[in-house]
C-alpha positions in Angstrom: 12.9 -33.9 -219.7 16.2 -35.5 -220.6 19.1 -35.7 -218.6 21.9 -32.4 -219.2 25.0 -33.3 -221.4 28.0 -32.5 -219.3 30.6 -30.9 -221.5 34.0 -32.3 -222.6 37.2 -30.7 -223.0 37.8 -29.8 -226.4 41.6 -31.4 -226.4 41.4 -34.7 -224.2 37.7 -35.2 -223.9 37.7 -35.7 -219.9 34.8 -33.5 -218.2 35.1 -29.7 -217.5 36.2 -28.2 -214.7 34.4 -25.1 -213.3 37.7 -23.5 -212.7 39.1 -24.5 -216.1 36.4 -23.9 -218.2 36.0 -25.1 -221.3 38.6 -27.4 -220.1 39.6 -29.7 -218.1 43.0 -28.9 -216.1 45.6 -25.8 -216.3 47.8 -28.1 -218.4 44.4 -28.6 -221.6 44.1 -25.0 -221.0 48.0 -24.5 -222.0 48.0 -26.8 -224.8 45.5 -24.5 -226.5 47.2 -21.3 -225.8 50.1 -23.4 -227.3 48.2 -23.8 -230.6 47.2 -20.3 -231.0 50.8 -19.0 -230.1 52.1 -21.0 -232.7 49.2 -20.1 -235.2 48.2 -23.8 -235.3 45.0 -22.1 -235.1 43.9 -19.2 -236.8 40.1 -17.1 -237.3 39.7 -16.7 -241.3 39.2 -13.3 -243.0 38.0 -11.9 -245.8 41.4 -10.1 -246.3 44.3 -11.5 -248.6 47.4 -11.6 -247.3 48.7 -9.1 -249.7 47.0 -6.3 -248.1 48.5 -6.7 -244.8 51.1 -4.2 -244.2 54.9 -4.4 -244.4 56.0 -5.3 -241.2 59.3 -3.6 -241.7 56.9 -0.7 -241.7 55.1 0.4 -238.9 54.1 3.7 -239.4 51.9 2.7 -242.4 54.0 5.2 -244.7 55.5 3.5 -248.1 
């Protein structure tokens, strides 16, 4: 059997931290939230963003 890979934090690449997990320290952890606040990141969709509603309106009526 080979030896187990120990994981890497996805944003500086120094090993994981059980309490931190998938990274390495609070402040990793924070620089992620960071890029998902700021919509650095984003999950794709099969939507356009023409069908998203007006955000002036929030009741969905037109």
């Amino acid at each position: 059997m080979g030896q187990a890979v120990q994981p890497c934090c996805p944003i500086c690449k120094k090993d994981v931290t059980v309490k931190y997990r998938p990274f390495c320290s609070a402040r990793c952890a924070n620089i992620d939230l960071g890029g998902w606040l700021t919509e650095k990141y984003a999950v794709p969709t099969a939507e356009s963003p023409d069908s998203q509603q007006n955000p002036d309106n929030d009741s969905g009526i037109e």
